[in-house]
N, C-alpha and C positions, 0 to 999 in steps of 0.2 A: 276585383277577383283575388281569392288567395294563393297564395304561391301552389296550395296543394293543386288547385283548377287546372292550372297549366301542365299537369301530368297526366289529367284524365283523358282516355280517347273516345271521340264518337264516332261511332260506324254511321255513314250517311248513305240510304239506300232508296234510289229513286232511278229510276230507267230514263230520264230526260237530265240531261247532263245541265242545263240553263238553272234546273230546279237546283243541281246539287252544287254549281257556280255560287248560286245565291248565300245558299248555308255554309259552303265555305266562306265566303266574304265576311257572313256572321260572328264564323266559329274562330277561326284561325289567328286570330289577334289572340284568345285565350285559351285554345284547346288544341289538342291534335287530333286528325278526322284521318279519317281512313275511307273507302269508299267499294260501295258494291252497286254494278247499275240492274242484277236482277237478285230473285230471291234466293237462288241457288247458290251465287257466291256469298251475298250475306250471313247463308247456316254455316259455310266452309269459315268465312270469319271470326264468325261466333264462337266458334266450336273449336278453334285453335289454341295451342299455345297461349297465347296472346290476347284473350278477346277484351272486346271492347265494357267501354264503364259503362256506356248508353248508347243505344239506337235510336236515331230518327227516320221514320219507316211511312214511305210512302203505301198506299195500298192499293192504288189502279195500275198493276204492272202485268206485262206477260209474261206468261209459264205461269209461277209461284206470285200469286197478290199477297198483297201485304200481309192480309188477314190471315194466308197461307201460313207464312212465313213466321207471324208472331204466334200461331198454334204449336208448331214445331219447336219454335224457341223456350215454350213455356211445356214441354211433355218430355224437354232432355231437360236431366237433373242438371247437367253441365253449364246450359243457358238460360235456366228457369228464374235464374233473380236477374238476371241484368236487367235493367228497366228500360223499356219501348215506348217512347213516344209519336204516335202517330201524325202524318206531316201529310194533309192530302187537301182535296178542292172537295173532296165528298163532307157536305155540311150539315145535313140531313141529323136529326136527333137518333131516329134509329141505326146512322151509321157510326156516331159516336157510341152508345150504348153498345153495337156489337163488339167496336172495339176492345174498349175497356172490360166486356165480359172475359174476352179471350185473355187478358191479362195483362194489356197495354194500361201505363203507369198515368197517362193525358192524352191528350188530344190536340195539335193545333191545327187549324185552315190556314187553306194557301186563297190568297199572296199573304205570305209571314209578314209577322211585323219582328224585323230584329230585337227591338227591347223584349218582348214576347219572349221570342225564342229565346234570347239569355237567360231570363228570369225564370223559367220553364226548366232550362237544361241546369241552372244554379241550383233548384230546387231539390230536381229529383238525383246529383248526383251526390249532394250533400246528406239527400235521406237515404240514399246508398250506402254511402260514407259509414254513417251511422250502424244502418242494418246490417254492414259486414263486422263494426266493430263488435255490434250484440252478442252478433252471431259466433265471433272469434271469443267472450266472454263465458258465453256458454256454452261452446266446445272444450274451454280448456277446463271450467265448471262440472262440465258434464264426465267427463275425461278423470278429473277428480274423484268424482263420487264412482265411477264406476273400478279406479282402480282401490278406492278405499272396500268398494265392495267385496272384491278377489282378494284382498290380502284379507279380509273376513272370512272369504269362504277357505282358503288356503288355511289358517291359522287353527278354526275349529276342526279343517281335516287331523295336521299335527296334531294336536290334543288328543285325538283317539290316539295315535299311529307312537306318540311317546310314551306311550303305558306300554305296550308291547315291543317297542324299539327303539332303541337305546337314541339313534336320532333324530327318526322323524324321516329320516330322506325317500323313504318309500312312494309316498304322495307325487314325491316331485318327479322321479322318475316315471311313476307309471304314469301322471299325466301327461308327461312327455310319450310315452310309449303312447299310449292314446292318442295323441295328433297325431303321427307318426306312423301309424295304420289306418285311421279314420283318413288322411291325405291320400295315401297307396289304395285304398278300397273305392278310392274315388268321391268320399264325400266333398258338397262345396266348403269355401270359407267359410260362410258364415256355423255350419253345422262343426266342423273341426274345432272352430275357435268355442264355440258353447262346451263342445265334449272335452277339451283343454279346461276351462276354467270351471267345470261344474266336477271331473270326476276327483278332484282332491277328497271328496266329501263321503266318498262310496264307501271310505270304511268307520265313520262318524259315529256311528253306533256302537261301536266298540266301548267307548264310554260307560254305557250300562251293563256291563258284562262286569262281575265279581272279580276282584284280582285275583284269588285262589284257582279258575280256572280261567282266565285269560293268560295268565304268564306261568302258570304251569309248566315244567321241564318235560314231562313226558305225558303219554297219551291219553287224552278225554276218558272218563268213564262215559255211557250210553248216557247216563242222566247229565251229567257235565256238558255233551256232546248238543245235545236238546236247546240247553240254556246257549250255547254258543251261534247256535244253528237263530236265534232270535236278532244275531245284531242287524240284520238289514231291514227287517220292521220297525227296532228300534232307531236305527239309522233313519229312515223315512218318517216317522213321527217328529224327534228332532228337529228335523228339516220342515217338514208342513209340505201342503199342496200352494200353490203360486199361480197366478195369473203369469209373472216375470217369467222368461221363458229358460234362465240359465237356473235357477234356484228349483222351478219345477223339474226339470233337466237332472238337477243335482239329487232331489227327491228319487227319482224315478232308477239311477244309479245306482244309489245306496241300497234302493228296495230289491233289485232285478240284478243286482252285479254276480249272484250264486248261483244264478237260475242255470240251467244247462240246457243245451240243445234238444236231449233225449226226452226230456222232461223230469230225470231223477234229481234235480235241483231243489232248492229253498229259495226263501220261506212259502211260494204256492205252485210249485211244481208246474210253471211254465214249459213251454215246450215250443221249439222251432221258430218259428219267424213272430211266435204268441209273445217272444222276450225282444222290447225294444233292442233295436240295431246297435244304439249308444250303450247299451247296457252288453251287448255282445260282445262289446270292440272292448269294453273296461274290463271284462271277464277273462278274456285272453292275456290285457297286458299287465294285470293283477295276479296271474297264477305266473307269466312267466318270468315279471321281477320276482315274486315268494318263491320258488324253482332256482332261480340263480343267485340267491340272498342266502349269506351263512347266519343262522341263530343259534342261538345258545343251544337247543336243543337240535339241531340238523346240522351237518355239511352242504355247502352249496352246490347245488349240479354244477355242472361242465354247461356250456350252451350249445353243442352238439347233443350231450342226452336231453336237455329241457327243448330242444328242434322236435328234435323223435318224438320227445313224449304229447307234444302238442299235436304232433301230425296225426299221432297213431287215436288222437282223442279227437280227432275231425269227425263228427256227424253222432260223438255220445257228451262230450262237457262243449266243445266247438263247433260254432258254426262253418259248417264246412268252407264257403265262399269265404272267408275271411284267414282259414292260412295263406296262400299267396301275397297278400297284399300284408300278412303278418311277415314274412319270408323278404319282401321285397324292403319294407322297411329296415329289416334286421342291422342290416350296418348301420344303420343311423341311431338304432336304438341302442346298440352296444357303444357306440361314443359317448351317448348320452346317460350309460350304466358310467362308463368310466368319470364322466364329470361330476356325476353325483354317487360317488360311491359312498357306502358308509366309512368306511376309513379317512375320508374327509374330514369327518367329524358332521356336525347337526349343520346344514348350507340351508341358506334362503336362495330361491331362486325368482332373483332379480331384473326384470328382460333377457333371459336365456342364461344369468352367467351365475355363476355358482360364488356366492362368496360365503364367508364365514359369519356363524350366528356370534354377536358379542356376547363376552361372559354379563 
C-alpha cells in the first residue's frame, strides 16, 4: 500500500454487524473505515464535513436498500463521485447490472475474498485519486479561461468609455451598481454574477460614434442626436448573438440599456416588462453613475437630487419595481462611487479592490 492509502476512509454500510467485522478485519491494517449499519446514517455520512473516499454498500437492508441509498448518493451533487462499491450475497446478473446502472463503480459477492476486496478498493480509490486531480486541473483551467474571458469583456467596455472619459471608471462602477440592485431586487447568484460581468459592455458601441459628436462640449444637433441615438445597435452588432449565456447577456444590454419603461426609449421603442429585466437594472445604474459624474461639459448632481430624479422618473424611463431595491442598495453603492472615483485616476478593478492602472 502507499503511504497515500492509509489516509483514505471507507464508509462501511451493512445492517449485520458480523458482515462489517469482517471488512474491518480487511480494511484496518491499511485504511480508516467509518461505519453506518442503515442507509439513513450512511447519507448523513456522506454528506458531511468529512465524507468518505469509498463506500462499501450492502443492498439487502431495512428502511433505505442499498440501491436506495446509492440513487440518493449519485442525485446530490455533493455525493455523486464518491465511488460505491456494492458488497452483497445477491449474485444474480440482473442484480449486478441494476447496480452499476444506478452508478455503483463494482460489484463484489459475499462471502468476500480479502485479496478481492483490497484489489477492488486499491483500484477504484486510486482512479478517484486521479479523477479529483483532473477535475482540480480543469477547474483551475477552466477558471483561467473564464477570467481571461471578463478581463476581455471588461477591457473592450473601456475602450468605448476612454473616448468619452478621461478614465474609464464608469464601467466599473456601474457594474458594481448593477450587482448591487440585481442582489436587492432579489435576483439569484448565478443571474447577478452574469449582470456583473456582461454589463461592462452596455456602452461598447460608442466606438462607432464620430469624435466630433461623441465628445462634443455642448448640446446634439437633432441630426448629431440620431447618429448618437445608434450606439446600442452598434453595441449589439459588435457583440453578435451567443449561444454563451454571459456574452448574449452582454448583447442584449448594450442593445436594450436606453430602452425606457414608457416606451419613448431607443433604438426600438421597447416598453414595460417588453425590455429585458437585466437591461432594466443597467438603465438605472448607468443614468445614476452619468447624474452623479462631473464632465467636462456638466456639474455632478448632489445624490439627494439624482434620488429625486430617479423616483420621480418611476413608471416613464424606470421600472417602477426596481427603485426600492435601487434605494436599498444606495449605501453600498455610494462606497463603491467613492472607491472608484474618477479622481483616482484610470483603476482596474481587480476582485473588488481598486488599484491603479500602470503607466
Amino acid at each position: 500500500m502507499t503511504a497515500d492509502s492509509t489516509q483514505s476512509t471507507i464508509l462501511l454500510v451493512d445492517d449485520v454487524a458480523d458482515n462489517i467485522d469482517i471488512l474491518n478485519a480487511i480494511l484496518l491494517p491499511h485504511y480508516r473505515t467509518r461505519v453506518a449499519l442503515n442507509g439513513e446514517k450512511a447519507l448523513r455520512i456522506a454528506g458531511s464535513a468529512n465524507p468518505p473516499d469509498l463506500i462499501l454498500l450492502d443492498i439487502m437492508m431495512p428502511g433505505l436498500n442499498g440501491y436506495d441509498v446509492c440513487q440518493q448518493l449519485k442525485a446530490n451533487p455533493d455525493t455523486r463521485d464518491i465511488p460505491v462499491i456494492f458488497v452483497t450475497a445477491m449474485s444474480e446478473v440482473e442484480d449486478e447490472k441494476c447496480g452499476l446502472e444506478l452508478g455503483a463503480v463494482d460489484y463484489i459477492t459475499k462471502p468476500v475474498s480479502p485479496p478481492i476486496v483490497l484489489a477492488r478498493v486499491r483500484t477504484h480509490l486510486a482512479l478517484y485519486d486521479q479523477n479529483r486531480e483532473l477535475a482540480r486541473q480543469v477547474g483551475e483551467r477552466t477558471a483561467e479561461l473564464f477570467n481571461t474571458r471578463q478581463q476581455i469583456i471588461r477591457r473592450l467596455g473601456r475602450a468605448a468609455e476612454f473616448r468619452d472619459n478621461e478614465t474609464g471608471n464608469h464601467i466599473i462602477r456601474m457594474s458594481h451598481f448593477c450587482r448591487l440592485i440585481g442582489e436587492a431586487a432579489g435576483l439569484g447568484e448565478k443571474s447577478v454574477e452574469i449582470l456583473y460581468n456582461a454589463s461592462p459592455m452596455h456602452d461598447v458601441g460608442k466606438i462607432g460614434i464620430p469624435d466630433h459628436i461623441l465628445l462634443k462640449q455642448g448640446a446634439l444637433s437633432p441630426d448629431e442626436w440620431e447618429v448618437m441615438k445608434c450606439h446600442p445597435q452598434m453595441g449589439a452588432d459588435i457583440i453578435g448573438q451567443h449561444t454563451d449565456e454571459l456574452l448574449q447577456t452582454a448583447w442584449m444590454i448594450a442593445l436594450c440599456h436606453h430602452e425606457k419603461w414608457d416606451g419613448s426609449g431607443y433604438p426600438h421603442g421597447l416598453k414595460g416588462e417588453a425590455i429585458p429585466l437585466l437591461a432594466r437594472i443597467a438603465a438605472l445604474a448607468d443614468v445614476f453613475d452619468a447624474l452623479t459624474t462631473e464632465r467636462p461639459y456638466k456639474q455632478a448632481w448632489t445624490i439627494d437630487a439624482a434620488v429625486r430624479h430617479i423616483e420621480a422618473q418611476a413608471g416613464s424611463h424606470f421600472d417602477p419595481a426596481l427603485i426600492e431595491p435601487f434605494k436599498q442598495a444606495l449605501p453600498q453603492m455610494l462606497r463603491i462611487r467613492e472607491q472608484f472615483a474618477d479622481s483616482h485616476g484610470a483603476l482596474n478593478d481587480v476582485d473588488g479592490v481598486a488599484l491603479p492602472v500602470s503607466p
